[in-house]
N, C-alpha and C positions, 0 to 999 in steps of 0.2 A: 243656481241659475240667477237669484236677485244678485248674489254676491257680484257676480262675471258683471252684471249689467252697469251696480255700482262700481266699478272699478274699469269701467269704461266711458272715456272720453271722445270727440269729436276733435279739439284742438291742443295742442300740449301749450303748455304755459310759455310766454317770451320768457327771454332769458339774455343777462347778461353776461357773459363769461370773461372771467382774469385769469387766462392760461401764462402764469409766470413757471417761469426756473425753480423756486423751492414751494410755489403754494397754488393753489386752483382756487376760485373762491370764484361764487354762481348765485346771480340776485335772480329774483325771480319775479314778475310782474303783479304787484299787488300786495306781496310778501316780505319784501327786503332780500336783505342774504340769508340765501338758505344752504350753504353750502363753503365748507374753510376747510381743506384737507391739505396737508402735503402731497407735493406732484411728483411721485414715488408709484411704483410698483414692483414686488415682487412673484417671478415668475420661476417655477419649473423649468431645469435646464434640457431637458431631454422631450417633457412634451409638452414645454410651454403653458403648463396649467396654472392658471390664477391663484396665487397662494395669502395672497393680501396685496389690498391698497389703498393708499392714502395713509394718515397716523399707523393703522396695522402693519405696513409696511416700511416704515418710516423705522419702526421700533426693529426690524428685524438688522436695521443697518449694524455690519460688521460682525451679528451674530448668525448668521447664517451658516447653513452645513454645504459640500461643495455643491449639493443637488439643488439649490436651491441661489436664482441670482436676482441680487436687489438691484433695477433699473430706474435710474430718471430719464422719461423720456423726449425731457426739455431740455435743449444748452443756450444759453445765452440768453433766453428770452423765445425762439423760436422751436420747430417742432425739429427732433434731433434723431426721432424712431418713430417713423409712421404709424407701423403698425401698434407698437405698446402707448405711444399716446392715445389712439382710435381706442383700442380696450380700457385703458385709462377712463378717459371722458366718458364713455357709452357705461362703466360703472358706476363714474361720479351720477350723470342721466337719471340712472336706472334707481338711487338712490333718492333724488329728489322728484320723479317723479313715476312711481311706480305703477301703476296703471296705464292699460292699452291707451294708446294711440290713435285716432284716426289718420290726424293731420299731425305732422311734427311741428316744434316750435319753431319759433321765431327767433335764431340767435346771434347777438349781437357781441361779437368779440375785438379783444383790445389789441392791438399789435403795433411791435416796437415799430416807430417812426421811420425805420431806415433799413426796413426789413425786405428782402427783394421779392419779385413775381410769385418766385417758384416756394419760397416761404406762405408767402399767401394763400398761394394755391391750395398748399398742403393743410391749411385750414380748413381751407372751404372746400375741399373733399372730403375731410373727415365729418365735418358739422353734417357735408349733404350726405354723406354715407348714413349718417346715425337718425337721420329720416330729417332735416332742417326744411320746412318748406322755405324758408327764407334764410338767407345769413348776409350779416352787416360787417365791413370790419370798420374800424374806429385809429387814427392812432391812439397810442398808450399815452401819450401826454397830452391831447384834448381831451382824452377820458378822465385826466386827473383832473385838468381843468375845469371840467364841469363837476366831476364829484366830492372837490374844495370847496366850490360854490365860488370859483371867480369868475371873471366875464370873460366869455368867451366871443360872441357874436357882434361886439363893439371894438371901435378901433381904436383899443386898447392894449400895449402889451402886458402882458404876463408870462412873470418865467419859471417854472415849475422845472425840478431834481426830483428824478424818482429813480432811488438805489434797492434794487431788489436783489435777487439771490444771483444771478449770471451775469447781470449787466447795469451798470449806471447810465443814465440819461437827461441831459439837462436842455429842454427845448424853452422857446420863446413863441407865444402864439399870440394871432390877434385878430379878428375877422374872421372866425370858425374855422382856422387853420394853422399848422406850422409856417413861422416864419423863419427860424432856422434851428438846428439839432445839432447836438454832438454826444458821442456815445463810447464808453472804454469796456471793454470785457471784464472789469473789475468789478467786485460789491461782496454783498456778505460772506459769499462763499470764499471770496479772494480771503477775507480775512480768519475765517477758522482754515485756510491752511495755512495761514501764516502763522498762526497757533499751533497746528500743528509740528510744522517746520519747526519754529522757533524750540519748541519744547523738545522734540530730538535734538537739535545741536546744540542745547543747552542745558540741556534738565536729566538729557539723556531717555526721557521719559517717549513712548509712543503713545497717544491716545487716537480716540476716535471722531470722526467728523461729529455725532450726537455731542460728546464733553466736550468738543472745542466751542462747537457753538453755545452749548451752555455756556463755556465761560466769559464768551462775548457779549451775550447777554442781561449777565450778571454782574459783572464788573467791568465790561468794556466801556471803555471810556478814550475820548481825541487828544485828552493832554491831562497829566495829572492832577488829580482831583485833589482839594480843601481834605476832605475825608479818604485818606486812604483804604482801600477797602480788600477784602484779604477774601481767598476763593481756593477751599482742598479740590484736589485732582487727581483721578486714579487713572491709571494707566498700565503700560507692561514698561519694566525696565529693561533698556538694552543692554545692559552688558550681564544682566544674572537670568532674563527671560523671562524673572520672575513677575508676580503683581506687585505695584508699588504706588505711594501716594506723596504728592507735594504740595507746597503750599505757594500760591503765583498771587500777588497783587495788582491794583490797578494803577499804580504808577508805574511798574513794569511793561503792562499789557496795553497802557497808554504808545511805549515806544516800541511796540510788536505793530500795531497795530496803522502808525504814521505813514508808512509808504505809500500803503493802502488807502490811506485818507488823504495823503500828498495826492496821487493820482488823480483821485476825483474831485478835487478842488483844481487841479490845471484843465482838467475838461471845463468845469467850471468858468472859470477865467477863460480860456477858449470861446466858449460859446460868448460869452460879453464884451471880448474884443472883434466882436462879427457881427454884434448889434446892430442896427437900422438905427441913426441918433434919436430919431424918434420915439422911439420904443425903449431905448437906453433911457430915456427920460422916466417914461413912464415907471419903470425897474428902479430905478431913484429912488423915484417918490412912493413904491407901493410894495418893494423889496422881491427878493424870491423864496418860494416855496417849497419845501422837503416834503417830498412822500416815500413810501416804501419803508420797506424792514429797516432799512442799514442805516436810512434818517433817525432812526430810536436812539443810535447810538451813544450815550451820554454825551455832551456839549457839543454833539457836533453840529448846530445850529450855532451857537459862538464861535467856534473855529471856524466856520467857513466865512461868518460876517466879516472876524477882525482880516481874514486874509483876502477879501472883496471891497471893506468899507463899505458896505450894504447894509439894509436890514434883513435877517434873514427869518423867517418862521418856519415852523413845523404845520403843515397841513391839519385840522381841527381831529382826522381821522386818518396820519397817513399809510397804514399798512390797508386801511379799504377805497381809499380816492378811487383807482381804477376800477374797481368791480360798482364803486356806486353813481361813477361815470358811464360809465358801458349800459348799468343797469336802467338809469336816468333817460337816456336813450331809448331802449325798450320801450319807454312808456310814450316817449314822444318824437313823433314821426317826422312831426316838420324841421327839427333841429336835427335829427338824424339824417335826412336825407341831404339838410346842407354840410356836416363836415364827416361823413362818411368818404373812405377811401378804397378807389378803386384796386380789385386784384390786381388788373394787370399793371399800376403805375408801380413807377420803383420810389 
């Protein structure tokens, strides 16, 4: 009986939520982040029973038996399966915060800049399904903005790149809002299939979306490296079915990897030839910022400058800017309530 009583609460904790394409990551009011999983699940083909998710699910990728299907139920950035993102999140939830309920949180989620109604929507049904007495949404690059620690509420520009798992995004904000965006269906993921691809018609070799991305990782790099760096690779061979293994560098993986990193530097370039002169100024003098996975990339912080004539940086934390944007929020109402975005705008 004391137990039940400890283990119950009257309000659930705010929260910030970073519902991307390869990761979910959930601050918590007071706490930080409390919450890095892979935005994966898998599920029972026949009665849909939860078999893992998050990293558990993550690892099941490509080993799977047929009864058994590993879903992401994110594409691009937005919700892509209603339903298994709703069991998704309502596990992530249930993880960080295990005990009853009275009132549900307060949550405050990040979504891409240029995400429509019916996108929105489908957030803020899942968040009030899973008990939200409240929910905020944010774009994703005023969230990065505040969770780099730039200014955001002065009229000031700032132009933050955030390449995550489905989608790249390079906006310009200034006065607690987008002043303009552009976005390519390209980023991490583009690039382990490019790995992929490439090592079939070249290697012969099939691997798995897991060792692709390892090897992006590990040796990926925007243009070949000072130190050539050398990475074993197992996979099945196509023409004997067998196991087999090779050896890929990263002055190779350098030029696997260019199109991929062309693409998101013409967005790039795109968004700065659409600049306000004003704000072009500002971008000048105070450069743009990478966040996201696919910003780690080795030089891709030089690559992108020499092909802008900018300064470019890496965000201090860019794989958490958004979740510590979002989270940041949470705590503060009066900034929240100026550049929060409405469901129904597009």
């Amino acid at each position: 009986m004391f137990r039940d009583f400890f283990s119950f609460r009257i309000f659930g904790d705010n929260l910030g939520i970073d519902l991307g394409t390869s990761s979910t990551l959930i601050y918590a009011k007071g706490k930080g982040i409390v919450l890095n999983m892979p935005s994966i699940l898998a599920v029972g083909r026949k009665d849909g029973r939860i078999v893992g998710v998050g990293k558990k699910a993550k690892e099941m990728l490509g080993k799977t038996p047929q009864n058994i299907v590993v879903v992401r139920p994110l594409q691009n950035g937005v919700v892509a399966d209603y339903d298994a993102t709703q069991r998704m999140v309502e596990y992530f939830i249930s993880q960080i915060q295990p005990y009853h309920r009275l009132v549900g949180p307060k949550m405050v989620i990040g979504v891409p800049s240029r995400a429509t109604k019916v996108e929105k929507k489908a957030l803020v049904d899942i968040a009030t399904h899973l008990g939200a007495r409240q929910v905020h949404l944010v774009h994703e690059p005023v969230a990065a903005v505040i969770g780099a620690d730039l200014p955001i509420s002065e009229p000031l520009g700032s132009m933050i790149v955030d390449i995550g798992g489905g989608t790249s995004e390079a906006a310009i904000t200034s006065l607690d809002g987008v002043v303009i965006s552009k976005h390519v269906r390209i980023a991490g993921d583009e690039m382990d299939q490019a790995i992929i691809l490439y090592l079939k018609e070249n290697h012969n070799l099939f691997v798995g979306e897991q060792m692709a991305e390892r090897i992006k990782i590990n040796i990926g790099c925007t243009h070949p490296p000072s130190r050539n760096e050398k990475m074993k690779m197992r996979g099945r061979d196509l023409s004997t079915g067998f196991p087999n293994e090779i050896e890929i560098d990263s002055e190779e993986l350098s030029n696997i990897l260019s199109p991929v990193v062309s693409t998101i530097c013409e967005m790039i370039e795109s968004t700065l030839e659409e600049s306000p002169p004003e704000l072009a100024g500002d971008i000048m003098e105070r450069g743009i910022y990478l966040t996201g996975g696919g910003a780690c990339l080795k030089g891709f912080d030089k690559y992108v400058s020499k092909r802008v004539h900018l300064p470019v940086k890496l965000a201090p934390e860019p794989l958490l800017s958004v979740v510590m944007g979002v989270g940041k929020l949470s705590e503060n109402r009066e900034l929240l309530a100026t550049v929060e975005t409405s469901p129904e705008s597009e």
